[in-house]
C-alpha positions in Angstrom: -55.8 -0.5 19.0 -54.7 2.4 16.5 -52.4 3.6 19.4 -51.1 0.1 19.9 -50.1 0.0 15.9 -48.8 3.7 15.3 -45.9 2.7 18.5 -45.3 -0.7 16.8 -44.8 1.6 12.9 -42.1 3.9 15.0 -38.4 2.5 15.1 -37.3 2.9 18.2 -34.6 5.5 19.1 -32.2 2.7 20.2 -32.6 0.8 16.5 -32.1 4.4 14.7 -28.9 5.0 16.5 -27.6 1.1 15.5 -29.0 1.9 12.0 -27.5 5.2 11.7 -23.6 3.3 13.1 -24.0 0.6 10.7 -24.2 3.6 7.5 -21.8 6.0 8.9 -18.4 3.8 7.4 -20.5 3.8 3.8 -21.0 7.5 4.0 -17.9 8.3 5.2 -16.2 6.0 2.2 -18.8 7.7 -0.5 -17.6 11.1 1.3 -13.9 10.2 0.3 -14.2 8.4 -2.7 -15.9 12.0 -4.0 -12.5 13.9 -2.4 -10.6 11.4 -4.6 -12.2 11.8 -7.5 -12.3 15.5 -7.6 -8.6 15.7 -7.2 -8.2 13.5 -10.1 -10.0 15.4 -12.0 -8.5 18.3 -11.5 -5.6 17.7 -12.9 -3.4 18.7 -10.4 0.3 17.2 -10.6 1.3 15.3 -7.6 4.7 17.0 -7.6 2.4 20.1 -6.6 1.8 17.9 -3.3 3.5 20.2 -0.2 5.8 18.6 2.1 5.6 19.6 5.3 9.3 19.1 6.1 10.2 22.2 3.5 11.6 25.0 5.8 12.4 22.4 8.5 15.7 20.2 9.6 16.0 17.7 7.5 15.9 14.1 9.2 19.3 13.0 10.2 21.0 10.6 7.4 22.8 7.4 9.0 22.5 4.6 6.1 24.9 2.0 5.6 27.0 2.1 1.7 26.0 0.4 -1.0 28.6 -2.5 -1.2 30.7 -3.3 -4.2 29.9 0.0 -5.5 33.0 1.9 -6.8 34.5 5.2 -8.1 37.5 6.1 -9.4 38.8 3.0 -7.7 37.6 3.8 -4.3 34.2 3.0 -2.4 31.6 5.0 -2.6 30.9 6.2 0.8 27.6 5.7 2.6 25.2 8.7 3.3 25.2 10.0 6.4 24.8 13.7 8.1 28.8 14.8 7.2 28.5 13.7 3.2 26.3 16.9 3.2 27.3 19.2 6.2 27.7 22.5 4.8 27.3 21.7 1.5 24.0 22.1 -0.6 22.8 19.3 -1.6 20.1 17.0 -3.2 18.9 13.7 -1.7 17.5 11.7 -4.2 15.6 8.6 -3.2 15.7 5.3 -6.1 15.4 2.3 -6.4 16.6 -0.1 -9.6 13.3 -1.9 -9.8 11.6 2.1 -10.3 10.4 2.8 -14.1 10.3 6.4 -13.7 14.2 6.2 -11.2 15.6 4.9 -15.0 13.4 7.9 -17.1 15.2 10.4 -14.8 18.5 9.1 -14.8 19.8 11.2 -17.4 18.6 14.3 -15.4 20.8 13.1 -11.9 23.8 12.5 -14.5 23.4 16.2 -15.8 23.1 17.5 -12.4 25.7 15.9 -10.8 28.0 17.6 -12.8 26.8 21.3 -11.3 29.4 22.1 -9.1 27.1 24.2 -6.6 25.6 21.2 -5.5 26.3 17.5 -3.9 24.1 14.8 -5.1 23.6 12.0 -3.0 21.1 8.8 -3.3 19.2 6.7 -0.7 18.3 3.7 -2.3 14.7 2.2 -1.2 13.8 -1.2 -0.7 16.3 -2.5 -3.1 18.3 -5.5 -3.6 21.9 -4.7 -3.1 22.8 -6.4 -6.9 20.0 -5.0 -8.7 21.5 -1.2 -7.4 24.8 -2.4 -8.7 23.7 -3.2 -11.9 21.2 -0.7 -12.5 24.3 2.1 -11.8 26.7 0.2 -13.6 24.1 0.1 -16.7 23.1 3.8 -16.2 25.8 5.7 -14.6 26.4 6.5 -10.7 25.6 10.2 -10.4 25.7 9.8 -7.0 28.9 11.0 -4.4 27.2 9.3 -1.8 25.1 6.5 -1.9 22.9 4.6 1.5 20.7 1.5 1.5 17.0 2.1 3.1 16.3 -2.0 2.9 12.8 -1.6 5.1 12.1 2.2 4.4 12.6 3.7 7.7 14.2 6.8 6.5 12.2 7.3 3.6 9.6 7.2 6.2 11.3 10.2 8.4 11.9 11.8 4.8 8.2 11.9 4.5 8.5 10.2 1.2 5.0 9.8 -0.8 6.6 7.3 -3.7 9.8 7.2 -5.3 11.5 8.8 -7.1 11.4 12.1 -5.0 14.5 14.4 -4.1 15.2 17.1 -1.9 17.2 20.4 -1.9 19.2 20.6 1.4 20.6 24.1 2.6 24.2 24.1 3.9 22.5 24.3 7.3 20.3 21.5 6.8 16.9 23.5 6.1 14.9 21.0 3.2 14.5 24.1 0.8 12.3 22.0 -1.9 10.3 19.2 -2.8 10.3 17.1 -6.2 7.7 14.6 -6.2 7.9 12.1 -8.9 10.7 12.6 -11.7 12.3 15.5 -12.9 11.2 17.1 -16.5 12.6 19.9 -18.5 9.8 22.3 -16.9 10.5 21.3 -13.3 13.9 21.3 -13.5 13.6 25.2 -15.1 10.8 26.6 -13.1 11.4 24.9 -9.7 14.8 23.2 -8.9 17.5 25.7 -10.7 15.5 28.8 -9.0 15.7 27.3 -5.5 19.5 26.7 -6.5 20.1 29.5 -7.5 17.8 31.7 -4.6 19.8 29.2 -1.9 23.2 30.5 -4.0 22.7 34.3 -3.4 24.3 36.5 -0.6 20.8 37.6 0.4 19.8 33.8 1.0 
């Protein structure tokens, strides 16, 4: 009879394995929630984030112009693979309805004056007159502008959140990364020194 009630008291290997499938998702979430968290609190900047395209080919560029928007009486012309063949560049990816795209404008302005270096824009998920205006309100820094309505090539970009530009070598090599907005700091201790190291003879 004892026997009988010690086999009933034992779970039976079949109803461990179910019970053991039905917890694995909420440990698995616990497990990453805890990964989450510790980056968080580690204070780690997210422009530290690595791309894996740096040192790579950087995605071919086919995107169609922004229309209406103008220059110096002409068209801007859209961004495809010759607006930066040969040339280094930086691809910056905006959009008007971006908070931090407007806090960094000032930046693009500045560096679109640097004569080493073409700055062209894809513009993400935007609405064709909200771009307008926010470039007519801000200033187009940009010598090459191209729409991304769906975000296909910000997908092939590998692009985490806007805004986030790339230095392109005059062979088409993504040299660096900057996720999120520029600042004073990244601007001194990351972008100029990957100009400047992609400028020299030795490069």
């Amino acid at each position: 009879m004892s026997q009988a009630t010690d086999n009933e008291a034992k779970p039976e290997p079949a109803s461990r394995r179910r019970l053991l499938i039905a917890f694995l998702p909420l440990v698995l979430f616990i497990a990453l929630a805890g990964v989450f968290l510790y980056q968080l609190g580690s204070g780690k900047d997210a422009s530290e984030i690595p791309s894996v395209l740096i040192g790579s080919k950087a995605p071919s560029l086919d995107l169609p112009p922004l229309d209406g928007l103008v220059a110096n009486g002409e068209p801007v012309p859209a961004l495809t693979d010759m607006a930066i063949k040969g040339k280094l560049a930086l691809v910056n990816v905006w959009a008007s309805w971006c908070v931090p795209c407007r806090q960094e404008h000032p930046v693009l302005l500045e560096l679109s004056r640097d004569p080493r270096i073409e700055l062209v824009g894809i513009n993400y998920k935007d609405k064709n007159d909200n771009a307008l205006r926010f470039l007519g309100e801000l200033g187009n820094p940009f010598a090459a502008v191209g729409i991304d309505p769906v975000g296909k090539s910000a997908i092939d970009w590998g692009v985490y959140g806007i805004p986030e530009t790339y230095l392109v070598g005059p062979d088409g090599t993504i040299l660096h990364k900057q996720i999120g907005p520029f600042t004073i700091e990244s601007l001194r201790d990351k972008l100029l020194p990957a100009i400047e190291k992609a400028m020299s003879p030795s490069s």
